[in-house]
C-alpha positions as CSV (number, residue, x, y, z in Angstrom):
1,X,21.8,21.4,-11.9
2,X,23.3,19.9,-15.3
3,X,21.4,16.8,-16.5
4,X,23.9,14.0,-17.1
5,X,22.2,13.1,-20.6
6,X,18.7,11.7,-21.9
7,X,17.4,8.6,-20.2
8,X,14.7,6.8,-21.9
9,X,12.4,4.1,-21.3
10,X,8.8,2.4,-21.9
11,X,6.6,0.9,-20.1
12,X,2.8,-1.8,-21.3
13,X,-0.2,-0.4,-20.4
14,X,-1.7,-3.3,-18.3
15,X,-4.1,-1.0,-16.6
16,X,-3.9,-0.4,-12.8
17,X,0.3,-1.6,-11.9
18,X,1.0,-3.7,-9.0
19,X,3.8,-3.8,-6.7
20,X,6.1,-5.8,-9.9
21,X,5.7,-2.5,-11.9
22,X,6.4,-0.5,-9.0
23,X,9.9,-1.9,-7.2
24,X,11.3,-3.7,-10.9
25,X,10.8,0.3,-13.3
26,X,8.3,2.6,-11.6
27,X,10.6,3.3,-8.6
28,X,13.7,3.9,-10.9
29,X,11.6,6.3,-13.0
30,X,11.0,8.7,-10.4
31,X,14.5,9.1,-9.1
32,X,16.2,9.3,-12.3
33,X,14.6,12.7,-12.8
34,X,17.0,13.6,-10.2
35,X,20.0,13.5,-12.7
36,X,18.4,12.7,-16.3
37,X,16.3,14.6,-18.7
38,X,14.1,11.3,-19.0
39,X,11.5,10.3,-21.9
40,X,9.2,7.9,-20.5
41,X,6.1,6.3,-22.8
42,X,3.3,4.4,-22.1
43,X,3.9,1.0,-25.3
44,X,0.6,1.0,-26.4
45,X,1.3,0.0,-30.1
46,X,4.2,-3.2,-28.2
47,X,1.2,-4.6,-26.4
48,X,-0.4,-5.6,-29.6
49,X,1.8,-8.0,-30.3
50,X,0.7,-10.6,-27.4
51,X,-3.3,-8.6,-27.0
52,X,-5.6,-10.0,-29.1
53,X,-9.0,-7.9,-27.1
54,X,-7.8,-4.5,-27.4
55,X,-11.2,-3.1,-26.1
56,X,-9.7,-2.0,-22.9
57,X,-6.3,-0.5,-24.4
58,X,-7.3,2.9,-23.7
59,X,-8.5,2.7,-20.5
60,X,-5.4,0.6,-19.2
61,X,-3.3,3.5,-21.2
62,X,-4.8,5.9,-18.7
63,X,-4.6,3.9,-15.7
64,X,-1.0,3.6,-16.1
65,X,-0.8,7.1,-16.4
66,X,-2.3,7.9,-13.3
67,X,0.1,5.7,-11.9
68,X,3.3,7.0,-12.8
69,X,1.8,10.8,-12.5
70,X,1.2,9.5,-9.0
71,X,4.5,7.7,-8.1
72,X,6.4,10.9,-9.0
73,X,6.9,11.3,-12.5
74,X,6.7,15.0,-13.3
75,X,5.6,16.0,-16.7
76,X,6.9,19.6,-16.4
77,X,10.5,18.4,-16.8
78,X,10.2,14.6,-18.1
79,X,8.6,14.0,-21.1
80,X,5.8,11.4,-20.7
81,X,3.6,10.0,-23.8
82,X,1.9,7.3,-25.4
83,X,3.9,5.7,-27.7
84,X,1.2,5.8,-30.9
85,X,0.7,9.1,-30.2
86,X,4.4,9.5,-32.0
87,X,3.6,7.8,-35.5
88,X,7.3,8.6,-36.0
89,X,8.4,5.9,-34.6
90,X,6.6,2.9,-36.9
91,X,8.4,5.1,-40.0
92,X,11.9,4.5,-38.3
93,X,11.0,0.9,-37.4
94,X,10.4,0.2,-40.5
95,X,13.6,2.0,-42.3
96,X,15.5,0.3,-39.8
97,X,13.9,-3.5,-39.9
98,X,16.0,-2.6,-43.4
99,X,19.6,-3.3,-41.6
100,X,17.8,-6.1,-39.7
101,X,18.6,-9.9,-40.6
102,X,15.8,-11.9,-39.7
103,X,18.0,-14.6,-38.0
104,X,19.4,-12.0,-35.5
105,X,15.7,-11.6,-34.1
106,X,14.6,-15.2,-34.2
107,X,17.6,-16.3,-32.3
108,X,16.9,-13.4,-29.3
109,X,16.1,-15.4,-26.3
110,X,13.5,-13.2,-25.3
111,X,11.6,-13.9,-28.7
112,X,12.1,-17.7,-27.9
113,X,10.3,-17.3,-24.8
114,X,7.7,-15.3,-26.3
115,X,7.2,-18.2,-28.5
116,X,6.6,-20.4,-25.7
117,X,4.1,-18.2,-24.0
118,X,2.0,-17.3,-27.0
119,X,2.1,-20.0,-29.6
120,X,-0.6,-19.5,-31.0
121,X,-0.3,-15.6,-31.8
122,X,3.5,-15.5,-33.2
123,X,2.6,-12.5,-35.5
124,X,4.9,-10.3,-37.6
125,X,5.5,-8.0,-34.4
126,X,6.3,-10.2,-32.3
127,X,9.8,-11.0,-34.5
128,X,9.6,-7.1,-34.9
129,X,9.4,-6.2,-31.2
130,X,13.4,-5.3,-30.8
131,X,13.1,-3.4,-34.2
132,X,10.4,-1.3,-32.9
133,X,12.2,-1.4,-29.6
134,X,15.5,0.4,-31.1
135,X,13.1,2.7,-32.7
136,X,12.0,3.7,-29.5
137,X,15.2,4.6,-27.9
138,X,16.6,6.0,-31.0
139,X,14.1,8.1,-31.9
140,X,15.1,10.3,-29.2
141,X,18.5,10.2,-29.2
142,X,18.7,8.6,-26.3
143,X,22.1,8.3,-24.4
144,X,21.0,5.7,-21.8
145,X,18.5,3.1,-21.4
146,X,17.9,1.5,-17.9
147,X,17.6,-2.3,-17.9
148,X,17.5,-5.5,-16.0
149,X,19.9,-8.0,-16.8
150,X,17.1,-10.0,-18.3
151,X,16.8,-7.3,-21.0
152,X,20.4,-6.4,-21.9
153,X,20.2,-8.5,-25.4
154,X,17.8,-6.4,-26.4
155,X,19.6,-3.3,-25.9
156,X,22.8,-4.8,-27.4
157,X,20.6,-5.8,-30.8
158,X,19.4,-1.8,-30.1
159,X,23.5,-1.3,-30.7
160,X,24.1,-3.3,-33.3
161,X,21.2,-2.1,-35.4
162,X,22.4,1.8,-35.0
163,X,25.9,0.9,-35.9
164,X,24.7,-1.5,-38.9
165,X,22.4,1.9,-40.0
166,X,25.4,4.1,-39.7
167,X,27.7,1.7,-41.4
168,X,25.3,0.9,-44.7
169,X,24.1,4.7,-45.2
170,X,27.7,6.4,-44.3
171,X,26.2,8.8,-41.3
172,X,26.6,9.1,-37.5
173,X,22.9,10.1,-37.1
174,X,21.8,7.6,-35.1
175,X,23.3,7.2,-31.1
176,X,24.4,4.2,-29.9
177,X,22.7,3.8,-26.8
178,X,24.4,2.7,-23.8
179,X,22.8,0.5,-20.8
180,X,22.8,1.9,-17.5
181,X,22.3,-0.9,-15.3
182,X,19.1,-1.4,-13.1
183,X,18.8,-3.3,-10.1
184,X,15.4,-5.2,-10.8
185,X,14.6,-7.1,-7.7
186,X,12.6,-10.3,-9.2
187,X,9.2,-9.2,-7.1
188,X,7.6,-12.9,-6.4
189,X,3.5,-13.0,-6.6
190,X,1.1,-14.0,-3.9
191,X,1.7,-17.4,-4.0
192,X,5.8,-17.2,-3.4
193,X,6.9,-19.0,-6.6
194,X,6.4,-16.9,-10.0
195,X,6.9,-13.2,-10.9
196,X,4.0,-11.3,-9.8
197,X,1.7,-10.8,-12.8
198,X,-2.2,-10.1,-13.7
199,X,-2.1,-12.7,-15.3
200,X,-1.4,-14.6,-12.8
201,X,-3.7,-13.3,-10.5
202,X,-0.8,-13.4,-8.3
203,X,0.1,-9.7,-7.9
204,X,-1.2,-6.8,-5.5
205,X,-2.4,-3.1,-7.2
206,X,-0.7,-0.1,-6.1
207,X,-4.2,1.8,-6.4
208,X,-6.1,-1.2,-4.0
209,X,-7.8,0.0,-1.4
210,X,-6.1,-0.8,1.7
211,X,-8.6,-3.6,2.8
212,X,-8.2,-5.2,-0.7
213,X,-4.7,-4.8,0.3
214,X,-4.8,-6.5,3.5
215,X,-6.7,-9.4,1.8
216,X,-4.2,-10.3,-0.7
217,X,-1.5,-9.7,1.8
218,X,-3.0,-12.4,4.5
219,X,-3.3,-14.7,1.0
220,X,0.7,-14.4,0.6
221,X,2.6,-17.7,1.0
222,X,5.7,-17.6,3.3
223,X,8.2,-19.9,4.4
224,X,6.7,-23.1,2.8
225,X,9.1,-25.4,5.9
226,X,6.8,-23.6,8.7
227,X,3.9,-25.6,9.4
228,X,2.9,-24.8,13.3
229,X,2.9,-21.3,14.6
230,X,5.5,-22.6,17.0
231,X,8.3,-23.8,14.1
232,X,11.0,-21.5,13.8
233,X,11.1,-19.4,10.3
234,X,13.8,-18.5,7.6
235,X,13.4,-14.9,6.7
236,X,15.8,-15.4,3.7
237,X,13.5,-17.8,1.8
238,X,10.3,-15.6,2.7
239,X,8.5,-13.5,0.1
240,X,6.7,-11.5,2.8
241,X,9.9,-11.1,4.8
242,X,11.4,-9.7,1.3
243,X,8.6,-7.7,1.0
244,X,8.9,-5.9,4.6
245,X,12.6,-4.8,4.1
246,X,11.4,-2.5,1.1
247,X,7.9,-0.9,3.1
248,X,8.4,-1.8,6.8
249,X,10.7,0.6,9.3
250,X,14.4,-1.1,9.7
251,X,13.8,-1.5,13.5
252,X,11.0,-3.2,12.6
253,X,12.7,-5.6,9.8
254,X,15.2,-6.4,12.5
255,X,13.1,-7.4,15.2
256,X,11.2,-9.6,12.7
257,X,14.6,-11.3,11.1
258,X,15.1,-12.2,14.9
259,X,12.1,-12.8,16.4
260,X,10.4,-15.3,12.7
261,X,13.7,-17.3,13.3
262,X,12.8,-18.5,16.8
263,X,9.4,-18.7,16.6
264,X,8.8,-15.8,18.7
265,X,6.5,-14.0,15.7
266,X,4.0,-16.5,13.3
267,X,3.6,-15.8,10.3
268,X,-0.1,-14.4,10.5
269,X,1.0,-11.3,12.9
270,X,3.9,-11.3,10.1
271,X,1.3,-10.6,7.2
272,X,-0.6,-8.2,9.4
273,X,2.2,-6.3,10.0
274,X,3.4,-5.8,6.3
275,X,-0.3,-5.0,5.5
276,X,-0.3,-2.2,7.8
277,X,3.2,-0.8,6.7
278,X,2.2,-1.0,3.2
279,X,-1.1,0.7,3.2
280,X,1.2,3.5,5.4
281,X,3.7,3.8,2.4
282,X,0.9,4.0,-0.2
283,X,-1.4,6.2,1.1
284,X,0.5,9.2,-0.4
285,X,0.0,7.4,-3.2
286,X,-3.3,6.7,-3.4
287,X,-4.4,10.0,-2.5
288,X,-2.5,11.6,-4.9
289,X,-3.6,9.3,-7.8
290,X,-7.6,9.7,-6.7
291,X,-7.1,13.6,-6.8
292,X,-5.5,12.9,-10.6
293,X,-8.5,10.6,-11.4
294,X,-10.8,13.6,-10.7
295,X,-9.4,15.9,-13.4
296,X,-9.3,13.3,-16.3
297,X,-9.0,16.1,-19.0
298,X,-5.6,17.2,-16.9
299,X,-4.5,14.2,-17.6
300,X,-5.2,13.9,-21.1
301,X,-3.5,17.5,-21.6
302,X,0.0,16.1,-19.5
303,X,-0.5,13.0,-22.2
304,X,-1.2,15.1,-25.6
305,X,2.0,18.0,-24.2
306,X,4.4,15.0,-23.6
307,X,3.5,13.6,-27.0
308,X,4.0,17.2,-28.8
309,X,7.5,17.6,-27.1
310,X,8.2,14.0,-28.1
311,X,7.3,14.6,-32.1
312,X,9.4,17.8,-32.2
313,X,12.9,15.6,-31.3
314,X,11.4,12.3,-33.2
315,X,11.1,14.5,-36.3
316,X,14.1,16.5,-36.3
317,X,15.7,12.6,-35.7
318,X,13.4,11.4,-38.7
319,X,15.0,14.4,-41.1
320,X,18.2,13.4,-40.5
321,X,17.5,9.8,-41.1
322,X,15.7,10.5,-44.1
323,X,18.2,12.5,-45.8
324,X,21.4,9.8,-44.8
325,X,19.1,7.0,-46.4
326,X,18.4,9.8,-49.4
327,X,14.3,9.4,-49.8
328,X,13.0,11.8,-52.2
């Protein structure tokens, strides 16, 4: 079957992903294979930015790896790399911070909330992210790039920057990328109020073994108005109830939306429930990401062939570029 065009996307190495990565990128990863060739890479050179202790860089690299090799990405067909591995990709960042005005990056919101996060670490590539960002996309000649609504400014500044290159140096070399829209559930931690993160210490791994899982399942908050196992429930404001409509069978989700709302389930038997369902879904996973872990130099070779089909387009891309700006 025809591939509708070139997808790509990238992805931090925070070491072993959690449920977040999983249901808001991972998930759409693996079924836009279906119709896409797709690029995918591993950001390790993006994650400096807001890392100051890189010693465990490489190791999270790999983890994430085995993670997406695990949840379905298939490197025979899909190119998958690490993003340094392509020093490509800091040349056309820097031609193209060129075209760039600084006021267009400081005024991103994202950056702004950067900002607030780490103020004490706002570093040259922090203001720089979108730059390198474009580079990314660009680089490949990327037709689409999927993203949340939270990340569509970014991929508008990716626009404006090809289109500001193409105007200044006379060339339609660079493609401007279009957005294809992503449904990005917001996944909510443990605790029912913020984004699950690590950094938190609110989130639950993919790769936990399923008592692990079970633990920080029974942690999860639920529907804060339900004090006494005999208090009805509200599904909809429930982060477990959210939870089981994605890993738990429908007739199960059903008799649950009924049964939490009259009391006639707690919230305890709830949690069990949703442990149980979800150590079924991942087991697949898990087993195929422990065989994975076992060959560690397989690994490296699916990381080190992505990256030499990645440099072959980045540098027929950088020709191009190089002869529309005229370098010597």
């Amino acid at each position: 079957m025809a591939k509708k065009g070139r997808v790509f996307s990238g992805i931090r190495p925070t070491g072993r992903a959690h449920l977040g990565n999983y249901l808001g990128a991972i998930k759409n990863y693996v079924a836009l294979q279906d119709n896409y060739d797709c690029v995918y890479c591993i950001v390790d050179i993006h994650a400096l930015t807001t890392v100051e202790d890189t010693l465990n860089l490489k190791q999270n690299t790999h983890e994430m790896t085995l993670d997406l090799l695990a949840a379905g990405i298939r490197p025979e067909e899909t190119i998958l790399f690490v993003q340094s591995h392509v020093p490509q990709v800091t040349e056309l960042h820097t031609i193209l911070s060129m075209v760039t005005p600084l006021g267009k990056l400081t005024d991103l919101p994202t950056f702004k909330d950067m900002v607030r996060q780490h103020p004490n670490n706002v570093n040259y590539g922090l203001v720089g992210y979108p730059v390198l960002m474009t580079a990314d996309i660009v680089l490949y000649k990327s037709d689409l790039v999927p993203v949340g609504v939270d990340q569509a400014p970014h991929l508008e500044f990716a626009r404006e920057t090809v289109r500001s290159f193409n105007h200044r140096y006379q060339t339609k070399v660079l493609i401007e990328p279009q957005m294809k829209s992503a449904e990005v559930p917001k996944v909510l931690g443990i605790d029912g109020k913020e984004k699950m993160s690590k950094s938190l210490d609110n989130h639950i791994e993919l790769a936990a073994t399923p008592e692990e899982t079970r633990q920080r399942v029974m942690q999860m908050v639920t529907d804060p108005q339900r004090i006494k196992r005999s208090d009805p429930g509200n599904p909809d404001v429930c982060n477990v109830f959210t939870l089981h409509k994605v890993f738990t069978p429908k007739e199960d989700v059903e008799m649950i939306n009924v049964e939490c709302r009259k009391a006639g389930i707690g919230c305890v038997d709830c949690k069990k429930r949703f442990a149980e369902n979800l150590n079924i879904a991942l087991e697949p996973f898990r087993a195929k990401r422990a065989e994975l872990a076992a060959k560690p130099d397989l690994v490296a070779a699916t990381l080190n062939d992505g990256a030499r089909r990645a440099r072959a387009i980045a540098e027929k891309t950088m020709e191009e570029v190089r002869a529309a700006v005229q370098l010597p």
